[in-house]
Each structure stands twice: as structure tokens, then as C-alpha cells.
N, C-alpha and C positions, 0 to 999 in steps of 0.2 A: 822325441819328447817322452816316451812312455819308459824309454832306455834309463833319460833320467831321472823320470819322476821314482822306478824301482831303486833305482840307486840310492837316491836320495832317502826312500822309504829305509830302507834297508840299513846305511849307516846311522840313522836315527834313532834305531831301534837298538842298534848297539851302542850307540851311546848313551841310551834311557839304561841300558843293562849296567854298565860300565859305574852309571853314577848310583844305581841300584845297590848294585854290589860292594862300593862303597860303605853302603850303609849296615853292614854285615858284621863286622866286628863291633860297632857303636849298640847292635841288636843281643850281641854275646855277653857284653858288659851289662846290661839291663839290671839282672839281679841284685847284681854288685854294688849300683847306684840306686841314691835315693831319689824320688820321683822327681824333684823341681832341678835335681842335678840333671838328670836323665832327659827332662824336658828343654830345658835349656841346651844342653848336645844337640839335641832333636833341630831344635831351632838354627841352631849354627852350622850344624849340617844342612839344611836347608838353605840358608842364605848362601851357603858357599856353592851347592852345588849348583843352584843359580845363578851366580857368579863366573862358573866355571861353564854350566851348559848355554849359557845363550851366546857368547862370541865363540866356543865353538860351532852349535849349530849354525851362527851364522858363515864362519867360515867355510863350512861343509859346504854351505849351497852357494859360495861366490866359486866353491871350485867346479863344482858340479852342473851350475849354471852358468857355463860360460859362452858367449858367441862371438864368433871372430868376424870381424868388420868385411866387407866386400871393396877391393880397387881402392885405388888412391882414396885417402883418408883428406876430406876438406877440413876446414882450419873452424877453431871454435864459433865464432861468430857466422860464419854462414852455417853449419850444422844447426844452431837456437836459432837464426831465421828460418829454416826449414821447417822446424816445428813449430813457431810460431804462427807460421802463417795459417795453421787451423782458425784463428782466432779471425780472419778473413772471409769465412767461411761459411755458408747458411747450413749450419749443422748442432747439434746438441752439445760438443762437445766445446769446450774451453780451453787455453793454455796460459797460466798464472806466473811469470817473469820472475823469479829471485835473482840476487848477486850471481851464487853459485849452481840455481835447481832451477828447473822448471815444475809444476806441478799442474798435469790432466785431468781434468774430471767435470762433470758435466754440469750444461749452461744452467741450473736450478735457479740462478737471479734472474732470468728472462723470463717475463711472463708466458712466452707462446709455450717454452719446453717444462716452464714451473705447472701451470695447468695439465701439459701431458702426462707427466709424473704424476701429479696427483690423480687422474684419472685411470691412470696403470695401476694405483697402488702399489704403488714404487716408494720403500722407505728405509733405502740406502744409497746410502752415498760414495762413489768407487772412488779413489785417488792415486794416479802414478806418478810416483815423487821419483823426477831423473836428477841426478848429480852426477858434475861434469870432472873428468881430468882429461887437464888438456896433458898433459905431462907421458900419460901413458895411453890416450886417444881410448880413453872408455867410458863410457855411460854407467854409473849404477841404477838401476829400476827396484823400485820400493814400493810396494804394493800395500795404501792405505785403504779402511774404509767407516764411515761415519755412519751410524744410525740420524735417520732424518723423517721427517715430519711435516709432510705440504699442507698446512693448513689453511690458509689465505694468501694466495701466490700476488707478488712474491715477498710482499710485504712482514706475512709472517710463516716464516718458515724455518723448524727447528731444527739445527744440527747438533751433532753430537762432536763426541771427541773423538778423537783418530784413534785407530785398532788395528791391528795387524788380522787380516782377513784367512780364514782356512774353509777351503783349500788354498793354497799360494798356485804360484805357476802356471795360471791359466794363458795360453796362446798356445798357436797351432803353428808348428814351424813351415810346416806344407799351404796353410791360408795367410802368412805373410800377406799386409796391402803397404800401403801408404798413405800418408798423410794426405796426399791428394785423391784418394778416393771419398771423401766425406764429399767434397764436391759434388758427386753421382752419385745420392746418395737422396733418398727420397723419406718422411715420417717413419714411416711404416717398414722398410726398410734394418730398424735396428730392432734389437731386442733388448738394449740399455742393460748388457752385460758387462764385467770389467774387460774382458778379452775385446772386447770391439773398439776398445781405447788403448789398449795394449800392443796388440796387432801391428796395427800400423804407426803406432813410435817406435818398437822393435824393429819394424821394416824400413823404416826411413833412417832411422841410424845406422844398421847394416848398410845398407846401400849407402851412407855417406860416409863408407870408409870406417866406422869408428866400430871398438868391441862394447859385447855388451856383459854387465855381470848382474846376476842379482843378488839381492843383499835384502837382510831383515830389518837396515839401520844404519 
């Protein structure tokens, strides 16, 4: 993990260089232009480099984050039963059914774990949005998070809008669980971090054969 988190750091930074330096002859020209000509460059420089720095960075980390499934790889349908069946489970955590995703994050409509939260001072909200191909047997893992608000569980309780969380990348390749570990698994016990819901859908996908990438989207 630490292999790629440098890595990661490291090609990022040459890519912040890259669209930096870009901006180097638009900085030469300055003089030459008049201020709302010059500001408007500014602008459009801007959107483009935008434009251009976010699917590459995201490409960076699907390559850089990649994990290769373990043994026979089972079939789409029993892989989303696997991880469904947290939702079976007397544990904090949830698992939310789309077409093509599934999305983790924790039980805050149940009043037992909506009171614990409020009483942690707990006012985020973790989300791992998995999308499936079955075509190339891999998982993408998307690492959302919500600012949130227990203020009368669970009736009223404010969330926010989805954000891309920094630091990204949290799991420990060496603390792999699974999904069936919430089962042994006691209040007190968690520390209602995003890695404790990360962990073991990482680990239960590995183990069912399938790779895994991450992705900012």
C-alpha cells in the first residue's frame, strides 16, 4: 500500500507540474494583452486544464490501484449476494442494491446506530460506491463522503451532498476481513472509519475471484 500510495503521490505531482507549465507562455504573453483579453485566457486555461487533469488523474489511480482477484472468479450474481448479505447482519453497516452498483455506508436510518452516531459526534457520512463488470470480472470502488447532522434520530437527520473524500485509499492490504466478519463483531468494536467498510468488500471481492480498480468516477 505505502508502494502505491508514493507512487501515486509522485505521478500527481508531476502532473500538477505538467499542466503548471502549461501556463508559462499564456504568463509571457501578459504584457502583450489587454487585461479582460488576458483574463478570459486565464479562464479557458483553466477549464481546459480541468478538463484534461481529472480523467487523467483518474486514470492514474485505476492503473496504480489495481488488485487482482484470487481462484476461480464466481459469476455476477452470486459475487452481489455475497455483499448483500451484510444487510442480514446486526451491524452498522448497510448495503444499497442499484441496477449496476452497489453502494456501503452506514445504518444512520436505524435508530439504535442513528443515536450512537449522534452520541460519537460523528458528522460524516462514508460511502463506497462498487460498479460491476461482468465482461472484464472487476469491481470499481469509489470512495464517497457526506457531511451529516444527527439531530433527532432518525427522523431528522441532515445529509449533505456527495464529495470525493481526501485522503482517498484507505485499506490495509495486510488487514483484509470479509464481509462475514460484521457478524463477530460487537458496538464498541468499530471505530466508524471508512476503511472498516472498505476492508472487507475489498476482501470479499478478492476472494471471489473478481479484480479490483479504483476510480475517482
Amino acid at each position: 500500500m505505502l508502494r502505491r500510495f508514493v507512487l501515486t503521490m509522485f505521478f500527481l505531482v508531476l502532473l500538477l507540474a505538467g499542466v503548471l507549465v502549461s501556463l508559462v507562455p499564456l504568463l509571457l504573453l501578459r504584457t502583450k494583452l489587454e487585461a479582460p483579453v488576458f483574463a478570459m485566457a486565464v479562464c479557458l486555461w483553466l477549464a481546459l486544464a480541468l478538463l484534461i487533469l481529472l480523467p487523467a488523474a483518474n486514470m492514474l489511480l485505476r492503473r496504480i490501484w489495481f488488485f487482482r482477484g484470487q481462484g476461480e472468479p464466481v459469476s455476477l450474481d452470486q459475487l452481489r449476494q455475497r455483499l448483500l448479505t451484510v444487510n442480514a447482519m446486526d451491524c452498522p453497516v448497510t448495503a444499497l442494491a442499484r441496477r449496476k452498483k452497489i453502494i456501503f455506508t452506514w445504518r444512520y436510518r436505524e435508530l439504535r446506530w442513528c443515536e450512537l452516531f449522534s452520541q460519537l459526534g460523528k458528522n460524516r457520512l462514508d460511502e463506497l460506491h462498487c460498479r460491476f463488470d461482468a465482461d472484464l470480472r472487476t469491481v470499481y470502488l469509489c470512495d464517497r463522503v457526506r457531511a451529516a447532522d444527527f439531530l433527532i434520530c432518525p427522523d431528522r437527520v441532515k445529509i449533505g451532498r456527495r464529495r470525493i473524500p481526501l485522503p482517498l485509499l484507505r485499506a490495509r492490504m495486510k488487514q483484509l476481513a470479509a464481509i462475514e466478519q460484521y457478524a463477530a463483531l460487537a458496538e464498541y468494536d468499530y471505530a466508524f472509519q471508512a476503511r472498516e467498510i472498505k476492508s472487507p468488500v475489498l476482501g470479499t471481492i478478492l476472494a471471489s475471484g473478481w479484480h479490483v480498480r479504483y476510480t475517482l468516477f
